[in-house]
VOBA-1610 file (N, C-alpha, C; in pm, whole numbers, padded with zeros to 5 digits, always signed):
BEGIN
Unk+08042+15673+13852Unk+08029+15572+13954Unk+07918+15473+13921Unk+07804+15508+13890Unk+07690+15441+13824Unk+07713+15343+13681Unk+07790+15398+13605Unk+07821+15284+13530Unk+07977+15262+13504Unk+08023+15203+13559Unk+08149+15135+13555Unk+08169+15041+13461Unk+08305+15061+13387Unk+08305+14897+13314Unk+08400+14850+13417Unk+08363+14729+13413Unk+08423+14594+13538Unk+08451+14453+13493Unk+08496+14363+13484Unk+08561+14268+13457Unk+08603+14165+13548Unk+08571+14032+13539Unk+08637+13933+13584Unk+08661+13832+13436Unk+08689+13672+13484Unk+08729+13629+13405Unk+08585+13566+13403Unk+08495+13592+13456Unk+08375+13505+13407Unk+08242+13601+13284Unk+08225+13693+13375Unk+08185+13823+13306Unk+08243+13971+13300Unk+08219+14026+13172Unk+08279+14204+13189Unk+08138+14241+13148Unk+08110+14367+13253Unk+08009+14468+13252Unk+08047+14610+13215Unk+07928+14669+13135Unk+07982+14796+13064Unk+07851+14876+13079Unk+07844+15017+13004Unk+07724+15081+13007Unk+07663+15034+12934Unk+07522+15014+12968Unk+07421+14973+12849Unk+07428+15106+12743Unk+07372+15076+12612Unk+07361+15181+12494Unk+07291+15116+12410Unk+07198+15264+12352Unk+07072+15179+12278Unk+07103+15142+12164Unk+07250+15095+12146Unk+07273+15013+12009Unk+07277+14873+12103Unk+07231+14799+12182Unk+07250+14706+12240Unk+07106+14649+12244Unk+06995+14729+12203Unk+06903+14677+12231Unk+06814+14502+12190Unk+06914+14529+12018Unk+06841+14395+11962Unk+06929+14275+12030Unk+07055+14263+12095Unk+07116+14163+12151Unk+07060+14144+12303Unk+07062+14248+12350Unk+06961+14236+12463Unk+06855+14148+12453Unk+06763+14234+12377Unk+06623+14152+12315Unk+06580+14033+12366Unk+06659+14005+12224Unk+06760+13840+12182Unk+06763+13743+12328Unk+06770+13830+12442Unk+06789+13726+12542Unk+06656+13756+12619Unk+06631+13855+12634Unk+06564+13893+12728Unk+06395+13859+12641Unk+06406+13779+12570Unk+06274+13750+12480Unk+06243+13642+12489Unk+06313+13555+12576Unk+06267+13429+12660Unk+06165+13395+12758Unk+06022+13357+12713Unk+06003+13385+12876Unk+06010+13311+12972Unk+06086+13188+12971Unk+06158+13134+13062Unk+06246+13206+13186Unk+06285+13274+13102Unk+06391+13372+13229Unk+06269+13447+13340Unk+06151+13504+13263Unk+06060+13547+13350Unk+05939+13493+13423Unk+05985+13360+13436Unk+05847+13257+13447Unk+05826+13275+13610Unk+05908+13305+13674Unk+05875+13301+13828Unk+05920+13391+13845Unk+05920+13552+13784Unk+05931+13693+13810Unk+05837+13765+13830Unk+05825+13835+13902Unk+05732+13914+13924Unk+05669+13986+13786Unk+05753+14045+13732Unk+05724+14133+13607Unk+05746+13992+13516Unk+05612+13886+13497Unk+05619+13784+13460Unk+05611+13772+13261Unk+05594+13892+13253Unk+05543+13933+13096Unk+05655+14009+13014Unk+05756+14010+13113Unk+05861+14073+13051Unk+05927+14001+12949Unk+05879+13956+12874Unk+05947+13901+12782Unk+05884+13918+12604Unk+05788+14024+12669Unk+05724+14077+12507Unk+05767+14212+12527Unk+05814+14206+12402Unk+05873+14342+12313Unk+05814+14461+12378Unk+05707+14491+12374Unk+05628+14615+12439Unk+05700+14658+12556Unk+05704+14482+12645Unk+05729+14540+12812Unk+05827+14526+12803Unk+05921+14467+12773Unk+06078+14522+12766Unk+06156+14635+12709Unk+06088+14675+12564Unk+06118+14834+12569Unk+06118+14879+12618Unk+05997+14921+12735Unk+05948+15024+12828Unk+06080+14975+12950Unk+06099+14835+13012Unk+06255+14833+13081Unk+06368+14873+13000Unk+06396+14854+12900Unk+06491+14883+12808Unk+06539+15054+12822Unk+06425+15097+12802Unk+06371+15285+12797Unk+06439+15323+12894Unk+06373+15253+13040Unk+06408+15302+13173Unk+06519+15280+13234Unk+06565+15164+13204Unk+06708+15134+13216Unk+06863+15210+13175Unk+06799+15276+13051Unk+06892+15368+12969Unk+06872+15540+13043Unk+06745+15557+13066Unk+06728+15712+13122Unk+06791+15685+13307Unk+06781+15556+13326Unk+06853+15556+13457Unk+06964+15636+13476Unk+07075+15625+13378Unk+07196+15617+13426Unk+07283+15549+13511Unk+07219+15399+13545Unk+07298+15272+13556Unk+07287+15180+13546Unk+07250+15149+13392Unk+07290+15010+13353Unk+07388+14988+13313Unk+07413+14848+13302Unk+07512+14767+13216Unk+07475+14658+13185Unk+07544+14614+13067Unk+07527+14479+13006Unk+07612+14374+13063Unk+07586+14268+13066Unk+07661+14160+13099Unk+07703+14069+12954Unk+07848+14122+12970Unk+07944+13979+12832Unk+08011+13870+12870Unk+07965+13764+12846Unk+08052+13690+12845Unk+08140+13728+12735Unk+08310+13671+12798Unk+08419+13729+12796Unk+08495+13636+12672Unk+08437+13509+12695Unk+08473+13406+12570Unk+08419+13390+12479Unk+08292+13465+12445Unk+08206+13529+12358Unk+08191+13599+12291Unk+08229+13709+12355Unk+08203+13903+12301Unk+08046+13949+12336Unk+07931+13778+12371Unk+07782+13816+12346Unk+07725+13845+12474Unk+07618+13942+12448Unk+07562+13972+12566Unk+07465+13889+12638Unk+07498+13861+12777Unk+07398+13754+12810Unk+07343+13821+12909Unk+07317+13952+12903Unk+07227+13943+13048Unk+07257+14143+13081Unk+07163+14193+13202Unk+07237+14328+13238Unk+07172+14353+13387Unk+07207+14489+13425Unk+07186+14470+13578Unk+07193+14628+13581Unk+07161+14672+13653Unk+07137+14832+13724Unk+07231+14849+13868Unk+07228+14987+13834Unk+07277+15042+14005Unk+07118+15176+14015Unk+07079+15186+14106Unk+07024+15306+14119Unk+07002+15359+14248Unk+06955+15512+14312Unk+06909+15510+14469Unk+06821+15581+14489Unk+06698+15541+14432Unk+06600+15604+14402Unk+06512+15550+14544Unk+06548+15441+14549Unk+06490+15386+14671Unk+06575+15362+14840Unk+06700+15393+14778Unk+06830+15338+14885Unk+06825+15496+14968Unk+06867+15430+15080Unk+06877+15500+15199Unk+06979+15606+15220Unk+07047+15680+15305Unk+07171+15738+15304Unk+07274+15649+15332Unk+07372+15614+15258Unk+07497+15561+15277Unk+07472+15406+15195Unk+07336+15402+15106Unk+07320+15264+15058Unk+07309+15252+14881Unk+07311+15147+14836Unk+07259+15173+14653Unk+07192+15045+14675Unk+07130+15057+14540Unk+07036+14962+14500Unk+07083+14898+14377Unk+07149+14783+14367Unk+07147+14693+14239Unk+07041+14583+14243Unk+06982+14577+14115Unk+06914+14531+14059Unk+06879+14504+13924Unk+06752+14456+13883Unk+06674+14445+13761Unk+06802+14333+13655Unk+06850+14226+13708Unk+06966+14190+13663Unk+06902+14058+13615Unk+06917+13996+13535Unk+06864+13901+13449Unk+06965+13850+13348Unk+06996+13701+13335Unk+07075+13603+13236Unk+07022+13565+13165Unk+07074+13510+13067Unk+07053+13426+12957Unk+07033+13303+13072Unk+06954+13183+13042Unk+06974+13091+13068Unk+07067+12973+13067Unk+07135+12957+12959Unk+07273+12940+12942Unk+07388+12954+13061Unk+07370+13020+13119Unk+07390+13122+13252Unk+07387+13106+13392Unk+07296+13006+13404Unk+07219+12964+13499Unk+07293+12873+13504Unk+07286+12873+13674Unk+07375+12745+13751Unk+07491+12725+13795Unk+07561+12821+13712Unk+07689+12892+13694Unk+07747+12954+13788Unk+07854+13091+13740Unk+07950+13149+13844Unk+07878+13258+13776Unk+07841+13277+13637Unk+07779+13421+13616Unk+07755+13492+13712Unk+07678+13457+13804Unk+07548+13558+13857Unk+07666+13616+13981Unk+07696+13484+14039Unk+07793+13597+14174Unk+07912+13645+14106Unk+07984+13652+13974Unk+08069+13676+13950Unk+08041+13857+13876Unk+07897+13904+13851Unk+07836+14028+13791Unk+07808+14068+13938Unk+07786+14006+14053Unk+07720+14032+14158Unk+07854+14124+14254Unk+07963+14033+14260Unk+08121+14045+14354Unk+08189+14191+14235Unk+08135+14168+14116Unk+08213+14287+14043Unk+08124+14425+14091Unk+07985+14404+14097Unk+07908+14510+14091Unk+07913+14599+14240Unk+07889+14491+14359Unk+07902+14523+14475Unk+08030+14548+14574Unk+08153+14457+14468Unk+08300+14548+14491Unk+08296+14727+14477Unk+08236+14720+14318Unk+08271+14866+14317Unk+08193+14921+14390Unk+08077+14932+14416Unk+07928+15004+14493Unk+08030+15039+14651Unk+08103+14969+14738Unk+08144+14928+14827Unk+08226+15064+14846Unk+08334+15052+14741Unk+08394+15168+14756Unk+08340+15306+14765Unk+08183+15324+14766Unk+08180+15449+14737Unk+08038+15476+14830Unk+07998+15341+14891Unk+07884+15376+15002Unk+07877+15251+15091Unk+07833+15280+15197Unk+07838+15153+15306Unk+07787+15004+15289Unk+07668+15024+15219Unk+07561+14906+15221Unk+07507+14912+15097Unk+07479+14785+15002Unk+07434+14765+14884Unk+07297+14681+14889Unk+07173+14755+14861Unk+07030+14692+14892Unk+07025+14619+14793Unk+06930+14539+14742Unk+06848+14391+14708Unk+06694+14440+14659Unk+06635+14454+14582Unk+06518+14426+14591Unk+06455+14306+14568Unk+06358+14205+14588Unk+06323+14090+14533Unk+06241+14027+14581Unk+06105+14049+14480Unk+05966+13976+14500Unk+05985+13889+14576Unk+05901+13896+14673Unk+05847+13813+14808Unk+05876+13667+14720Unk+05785+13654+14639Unk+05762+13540+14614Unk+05857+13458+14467Unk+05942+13545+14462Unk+06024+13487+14366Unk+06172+13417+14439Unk+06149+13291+14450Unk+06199+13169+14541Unk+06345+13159+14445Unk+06364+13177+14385Unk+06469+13149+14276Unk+06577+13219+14300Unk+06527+13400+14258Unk+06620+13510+14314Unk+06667+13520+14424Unk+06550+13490+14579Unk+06594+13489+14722Unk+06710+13413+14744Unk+06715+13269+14725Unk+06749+13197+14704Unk+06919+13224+14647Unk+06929+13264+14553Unk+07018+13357+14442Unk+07093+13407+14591Unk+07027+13530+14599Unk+07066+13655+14680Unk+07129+13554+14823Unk+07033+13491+14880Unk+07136+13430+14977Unk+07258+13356+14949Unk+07209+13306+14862Unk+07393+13223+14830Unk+07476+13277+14828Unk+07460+13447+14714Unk+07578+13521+14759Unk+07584+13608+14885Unk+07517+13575+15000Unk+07558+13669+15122Unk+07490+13777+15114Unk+07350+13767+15109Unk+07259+13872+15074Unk+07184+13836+15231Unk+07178+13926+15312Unk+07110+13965+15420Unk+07008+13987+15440Unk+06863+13934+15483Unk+06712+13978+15426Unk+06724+14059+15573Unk+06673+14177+15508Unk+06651+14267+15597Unk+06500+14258+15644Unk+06443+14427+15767Unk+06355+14376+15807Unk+06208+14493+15732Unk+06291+14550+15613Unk+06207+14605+15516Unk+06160+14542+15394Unk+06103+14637+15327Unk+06011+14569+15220Unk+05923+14719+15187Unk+05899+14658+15045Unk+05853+14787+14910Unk+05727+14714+14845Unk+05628+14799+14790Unk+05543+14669+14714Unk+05533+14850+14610Unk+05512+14772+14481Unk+05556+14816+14321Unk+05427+14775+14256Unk+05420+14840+14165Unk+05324+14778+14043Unk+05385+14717+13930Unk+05367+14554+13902Unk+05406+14504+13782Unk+05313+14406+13708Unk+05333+14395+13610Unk+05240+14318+13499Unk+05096+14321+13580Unk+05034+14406+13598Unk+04903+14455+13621Unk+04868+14452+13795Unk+04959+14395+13876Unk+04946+14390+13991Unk+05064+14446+14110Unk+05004+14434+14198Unk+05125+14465+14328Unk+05135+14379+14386Unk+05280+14405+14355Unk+05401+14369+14393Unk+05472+14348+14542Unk+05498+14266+14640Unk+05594+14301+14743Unk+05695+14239+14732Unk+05778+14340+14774Unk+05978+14245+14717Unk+06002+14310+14887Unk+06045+14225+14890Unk+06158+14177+15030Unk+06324+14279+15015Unk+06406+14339+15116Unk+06542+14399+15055Unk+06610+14310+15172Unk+06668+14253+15073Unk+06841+14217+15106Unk+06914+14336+15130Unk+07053+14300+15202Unk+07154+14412+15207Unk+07266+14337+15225Unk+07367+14380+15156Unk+07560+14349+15175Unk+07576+14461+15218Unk+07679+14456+15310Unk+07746+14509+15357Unk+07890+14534+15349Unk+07966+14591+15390Unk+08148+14565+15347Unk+08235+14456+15435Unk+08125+14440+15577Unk+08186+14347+15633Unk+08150+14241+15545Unk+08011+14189+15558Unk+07969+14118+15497Unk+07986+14073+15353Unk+08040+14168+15279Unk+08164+14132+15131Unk+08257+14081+15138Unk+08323+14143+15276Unk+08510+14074+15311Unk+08465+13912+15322Unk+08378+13896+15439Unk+08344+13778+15489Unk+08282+13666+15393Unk+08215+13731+15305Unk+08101+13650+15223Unk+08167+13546+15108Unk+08078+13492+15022Unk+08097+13430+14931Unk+08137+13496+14814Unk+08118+13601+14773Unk+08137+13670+14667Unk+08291+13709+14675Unk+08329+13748+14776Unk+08516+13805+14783Unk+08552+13661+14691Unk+08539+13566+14650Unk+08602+13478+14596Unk+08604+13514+14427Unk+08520+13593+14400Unk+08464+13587+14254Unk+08543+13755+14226Unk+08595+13780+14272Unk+08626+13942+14272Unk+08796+13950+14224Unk+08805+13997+14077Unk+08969+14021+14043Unk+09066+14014+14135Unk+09210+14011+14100Unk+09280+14029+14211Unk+09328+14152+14200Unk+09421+14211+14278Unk+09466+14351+14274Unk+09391+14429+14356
//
């Protein structure tokens, strides 16, 4: 259930595997992508191994391909380390820039939280208070700011991230049912 391969026509998601790491890298070695992230340093080798590491001992990542490509632009987690009874947690999901602006993000988002849907009520959000970009993100696709909140340690400080939540009503209803295979 945790790692699914999934598919639309914009992106297909699969299990991450640590033969993926140097294409990963490759993207995730920008630090553009992390300039208004909390974990703002993620973009040197050191601190992305150590996500790389954790991502793999998770047991739910996946990579994000573009499909007209074969290349990896990006990956994303399921986990419920933090999620409630009847909820999951996707996250830690990051593009290529290339990427940006796009259908990518709700189209990894409607695949990820389709499947999550089938198998628990509510799909949580985590996302730095102050990262205006992601919130932002998360509402467009029908991300619900709830009236919780977590604070974390990253790149030498703490952290508070805000949780979103989808729901199944809130999937039928939302923006994302548009981005979701047919069948």
């Amino acid at each position: 259930m945790l790692q699914p391969t999934l598919a639309n026509n914009v992106v297909a998601l699969r299990p991450l595997r640590p033969s993926d790491w140097a294409a990963l890298y490759a993207v995730a070695s920008d630090p553009q992508i992390w300039a208004v992230h909390p974990a703002h340093d993620r973009w040197q080798e050191p601190v992305f191994r150590r996500f790389f590491d954790d991502a793999l001992a998770s047991g739910g990542a996946l990579v994000a391909i573009d499909p007209a490509t074969a290349t990896i632009i990006g990956s994303s987690r399921y986990d419920r380390d933090r999620a409630e009874p009847g909820e999951i947690e996707t996250g830690w999901t990051f593009l290529a820039r290339s990427h940006w602006g796009g259908t990518a993000n709700a189209a990894m988002k409607a695949l990820m939280v389709g499947h999550a849907l089938i198998h628990f009520d509510r799909v949580i959000f985590l996302i730095g208070e102050t990262n205006i970009r992601s919130r932002r993100a998360m509402e467009k696709i029908g991300g619900v700011l709830t009236s919780r909140s977590y604070t974390t340690e990253m790149a030498g400080g703490s952290v508070r991230h805000v949780i979103y939540s989808i729901d199944r009503a809130g999937f039928a209803a939302g923006p994302l049912i548009g981005h979701t295979p047919p069948g």
